[in-house]
N, C-alpha and C positions, 0 to 999 in steps of 0.2 A: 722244823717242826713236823712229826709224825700227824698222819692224816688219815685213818683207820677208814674212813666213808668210802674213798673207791668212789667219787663221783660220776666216772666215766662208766666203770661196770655198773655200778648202779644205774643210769642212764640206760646202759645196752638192758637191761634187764627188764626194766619199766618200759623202753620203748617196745618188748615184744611182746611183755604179757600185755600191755595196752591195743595192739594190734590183733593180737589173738583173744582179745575180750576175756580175760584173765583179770579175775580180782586181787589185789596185792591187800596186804596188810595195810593198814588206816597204818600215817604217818611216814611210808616210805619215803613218799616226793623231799622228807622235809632232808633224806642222807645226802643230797643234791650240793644242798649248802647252800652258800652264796657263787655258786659255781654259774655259769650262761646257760648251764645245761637242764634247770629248773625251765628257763620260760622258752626254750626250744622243745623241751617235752610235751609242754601244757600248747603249745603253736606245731606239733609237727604234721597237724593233718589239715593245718590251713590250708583252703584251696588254691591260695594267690600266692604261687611261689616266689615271688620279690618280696614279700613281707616275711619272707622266713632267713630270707639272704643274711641282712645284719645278725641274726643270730646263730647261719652256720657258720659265717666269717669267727664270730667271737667264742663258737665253739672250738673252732681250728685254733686260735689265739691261747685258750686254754688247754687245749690237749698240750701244747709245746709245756707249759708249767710243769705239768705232770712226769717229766722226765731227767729230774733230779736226779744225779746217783748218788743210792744210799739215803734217800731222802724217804724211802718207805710208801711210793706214789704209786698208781699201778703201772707206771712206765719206770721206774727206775732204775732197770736193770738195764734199759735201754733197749729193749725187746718191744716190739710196734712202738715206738718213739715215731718215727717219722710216718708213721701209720694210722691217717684219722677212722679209725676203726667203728666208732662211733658215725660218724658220717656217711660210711660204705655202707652201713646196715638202716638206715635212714632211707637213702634213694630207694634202695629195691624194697622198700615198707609203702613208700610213698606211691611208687609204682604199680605194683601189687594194688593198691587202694583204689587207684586208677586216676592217682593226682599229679602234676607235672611237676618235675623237681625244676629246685633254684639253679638259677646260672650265678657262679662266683668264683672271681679268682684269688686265691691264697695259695700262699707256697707248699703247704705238705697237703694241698688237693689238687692242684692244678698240674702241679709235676708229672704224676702220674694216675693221679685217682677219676680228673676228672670225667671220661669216658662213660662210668656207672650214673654219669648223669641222664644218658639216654635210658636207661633201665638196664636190665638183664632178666635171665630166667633165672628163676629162683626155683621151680618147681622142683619137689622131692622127686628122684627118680624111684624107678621100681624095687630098688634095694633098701632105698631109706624108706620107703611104704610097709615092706615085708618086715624090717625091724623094727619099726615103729607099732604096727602089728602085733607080734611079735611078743613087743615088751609089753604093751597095754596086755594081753592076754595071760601074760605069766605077772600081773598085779604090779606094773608100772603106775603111781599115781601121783602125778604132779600137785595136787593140792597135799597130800599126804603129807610128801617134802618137805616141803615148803612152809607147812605148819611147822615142823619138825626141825625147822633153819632159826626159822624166825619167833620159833614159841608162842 
């Protein structure tokens, strides 16, 4: 069965404009689905990260569904399949906020991912400042967009 939502992108998408205090469009959360990735959103700035465990575990669980070939999933071409992409943008959101990420083992985080659990820098360097810059200046407008995506 085709699956047009993109739960995962959607998810990455909602967890940044959430973070960057970005208004989405009333009814976004609902393209989630019945996916884990709904009450990980509405939970990802809990400050007690054990209570967030269970639902990166069962987000991990469901990123593997998503990698169907031919199934029309955003993994099914098998391109970050094994890549909880969604969860690597999570810690350094989390971090950044200045909240302690979850300790959790699962097999496509634990392999290799789970390091991002201490944080990272995320800061923009001086080239993505200058571009960013750059574009706001030559009439880059993210609400514009995005009106313009989503009508």
């Amino acid at each position: 069965m085709r699956d047009d939502r993109y739960p995962i992108y959607t998810f990455m998408l909602l967890l940044m404009a959430d973070f960057l205090e970005e208004s989405m469009p009333p009814g976004t959360t609902a393209l989630l689905g019945s996916s884990p990735l709904g009450a990980l959103f509405e939970q990802w700035k809990c400050p007690q990260p054990a209570d967030i465990v269970p639902l990166c575990l069962a987000a991990c669980d469901f990123h593997t569904t998503r990698c169907e070939y031919y199934k029309g999933m955003e993994f099914s071409l098998e391109h970050w399949c094994y890549t909880p992409v969604e969860i690597m943008l999570l810690m350094p959101l989390r971090s950044l906020r200045g909240l302690e990420n979850p300790e959790f083992v699962h097999p496509l985080w634990t392999s290799a991912f789970s390091g991002v659990q201490a944080g990272m820098s995320v800061a923009p360097d001086g080239l993505i400042q200058r571009i960013e810059q750059r574009m706001r200046g030559d009439g880059y407008d993210e609400r514009f967009i995005i009106q313009g995506v989503v009508g």
